[in-house]
C-alpha positions as CSV (number, residue, x, y, z in Angstrom):
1,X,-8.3,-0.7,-11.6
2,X,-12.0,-0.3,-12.6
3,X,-13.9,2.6,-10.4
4,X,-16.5,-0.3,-8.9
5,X,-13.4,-2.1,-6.7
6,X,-14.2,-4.1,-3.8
7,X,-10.7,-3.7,-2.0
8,X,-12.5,-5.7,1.2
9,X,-14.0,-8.7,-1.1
10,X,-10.4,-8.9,-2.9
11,X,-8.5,-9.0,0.9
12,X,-10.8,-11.7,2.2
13,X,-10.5,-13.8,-1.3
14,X,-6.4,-13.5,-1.4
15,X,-6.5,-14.1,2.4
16,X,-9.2,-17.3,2.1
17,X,-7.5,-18.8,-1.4
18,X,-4.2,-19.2,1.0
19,X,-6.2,-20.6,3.7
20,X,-4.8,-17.8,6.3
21,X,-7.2,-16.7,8.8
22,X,-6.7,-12.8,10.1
23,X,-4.6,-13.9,13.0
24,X,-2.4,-15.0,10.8
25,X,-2.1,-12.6,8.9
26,X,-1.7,-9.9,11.0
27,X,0.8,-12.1,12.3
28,X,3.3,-11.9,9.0
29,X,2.4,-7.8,8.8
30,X,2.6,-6.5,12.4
31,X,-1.0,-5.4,12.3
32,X,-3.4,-6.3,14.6
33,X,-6.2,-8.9,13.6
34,X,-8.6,-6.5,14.3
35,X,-7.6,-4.1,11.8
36,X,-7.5,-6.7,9.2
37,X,-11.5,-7.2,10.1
38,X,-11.9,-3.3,10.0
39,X,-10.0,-3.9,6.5
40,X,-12.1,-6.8,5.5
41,X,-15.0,-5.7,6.6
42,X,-15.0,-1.7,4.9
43,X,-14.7,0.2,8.5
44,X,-11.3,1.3,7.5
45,X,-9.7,2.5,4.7
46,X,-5.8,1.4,4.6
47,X,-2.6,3.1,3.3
48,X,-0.3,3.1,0.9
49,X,2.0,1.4,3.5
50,X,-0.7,-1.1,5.3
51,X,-0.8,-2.2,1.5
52,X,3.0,-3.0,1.2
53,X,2.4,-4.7,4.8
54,X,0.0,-7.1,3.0
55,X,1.4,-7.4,-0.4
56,X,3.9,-10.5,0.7
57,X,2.0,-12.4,3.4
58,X,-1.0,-12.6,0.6
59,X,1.0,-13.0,-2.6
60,X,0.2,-9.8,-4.5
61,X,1.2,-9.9,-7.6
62,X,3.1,-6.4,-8.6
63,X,0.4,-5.8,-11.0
64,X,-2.1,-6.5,-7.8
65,X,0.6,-4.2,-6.0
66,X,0.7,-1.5,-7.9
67,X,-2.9,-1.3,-9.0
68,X,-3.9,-1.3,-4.6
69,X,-1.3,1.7,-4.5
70,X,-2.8,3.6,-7.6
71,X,-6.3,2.9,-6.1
72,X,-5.6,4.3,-2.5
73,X,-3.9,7.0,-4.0
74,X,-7.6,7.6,-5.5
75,X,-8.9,7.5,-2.4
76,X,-6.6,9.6,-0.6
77,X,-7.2,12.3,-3.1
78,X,-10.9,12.2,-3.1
79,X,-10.2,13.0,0.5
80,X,-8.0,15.6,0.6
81,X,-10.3,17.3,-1.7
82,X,-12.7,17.5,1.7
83,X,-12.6,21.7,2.8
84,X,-11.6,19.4,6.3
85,X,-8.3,17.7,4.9
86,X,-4.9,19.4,5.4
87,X,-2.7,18.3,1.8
88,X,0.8,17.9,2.4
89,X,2.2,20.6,-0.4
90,X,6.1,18.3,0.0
91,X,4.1,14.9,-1.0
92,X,5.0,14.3,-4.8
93,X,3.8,11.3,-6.4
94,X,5.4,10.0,-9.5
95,X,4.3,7.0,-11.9
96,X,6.6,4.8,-13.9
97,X,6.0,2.2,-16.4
98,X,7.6,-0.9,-15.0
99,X,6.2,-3.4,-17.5
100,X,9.9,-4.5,-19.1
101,X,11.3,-4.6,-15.4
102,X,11.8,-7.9,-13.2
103,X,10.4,-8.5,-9.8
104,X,14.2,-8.2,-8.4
105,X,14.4,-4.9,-10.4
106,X,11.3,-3.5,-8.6
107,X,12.6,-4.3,-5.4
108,X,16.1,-3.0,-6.0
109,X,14.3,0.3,-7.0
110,X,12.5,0.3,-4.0
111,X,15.1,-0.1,-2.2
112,X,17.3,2.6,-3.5
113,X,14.6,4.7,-2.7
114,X,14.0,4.2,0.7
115,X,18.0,5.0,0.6
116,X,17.3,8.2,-1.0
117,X,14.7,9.2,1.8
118,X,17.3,8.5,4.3
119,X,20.3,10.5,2.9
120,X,17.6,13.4,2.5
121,X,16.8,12.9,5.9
122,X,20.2,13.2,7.4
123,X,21.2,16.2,4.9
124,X,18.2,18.1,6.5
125,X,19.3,17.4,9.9
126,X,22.6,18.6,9.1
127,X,21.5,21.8,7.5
C-alpha cells in the first residue's frame, strides 16, 4: 500500500460505489454512523478490528483486506513509537503469504485462530 494512502477517500468510494449511505453501514458492522463520518472524514483513525467490521458490508477484496490491516499496523507503530504510548511487549504480529490460498482457506485460518486464542485463554485461567 503506497505511503500517500487516503484510507477516508477509499471508505467513502467503496461505501458510495455500493450506493450504502453511513447508516447503513454502520448498520451491517455494529458501529455507530457517526463513527463511520469520524472514519470518513480523517477524525479517527480505526483498528485492525473496525477494519474486519467493514471488510464484508463494503466488499473488500482480501487483497483490499489485508493491505487496510498492513497499513493500520503502520499506523499503530508510528504511534507507539510516541515517548506517550504504552506497547504491549505480548502483541506478536506475524505475516504470511496467502497468494496460492482460496477465500474459504483464509477464513478457515481465521477461524482456527480465533480458536487458538480461546483455548489459550481458558488454559491461562486454569493455571
Amino acid at each position: 500500500m503506497i505511503e500517500n494512502f487516503d484510507l477516508a477517500n477509499f471508505l467513502i468510494q467503496k461505501r458510495r460505489a455500493l450506493n450504502m449511505t453511513q447508516k447503513e453501514v454502520a448498520l451491517e458492522t455494529g458501529l455507530t454512523p457517526a463513527y463511520i463520518s469520524l472514519l470518513e472524514n480523517e477524525e479517527r483513525k480505526p483498528s485492525a478490528a473496525t477494519i474486519k467490521k467493514l471488510a464484508k458490508p463494503l466488499r473488500f477484496t482480501h487483497q483490499e483486506y489485508m493491505n487496510l490491516i498492513e497499513y493500520i499496523a503502520k499506523l499503530q507503530k508510528k504511534d507507539d513509537s510516541s515517548p506517550h504510548t504504552k506497547q504491549n511487549p505480548n502483541a506478536i504480529t506475524r505475516e504470511f503469504d496467502i497468494t496460492e490460498l482460496t477465500d474459504e482457506d483464509i477464513h478457515k485460518i481465521e477461524e482456527y485462530i480465533e480458536l487458538l486464542k480461546i483455548r489459550n485463554k481458558y488454559k491461562q485461567k486454569k493455571d
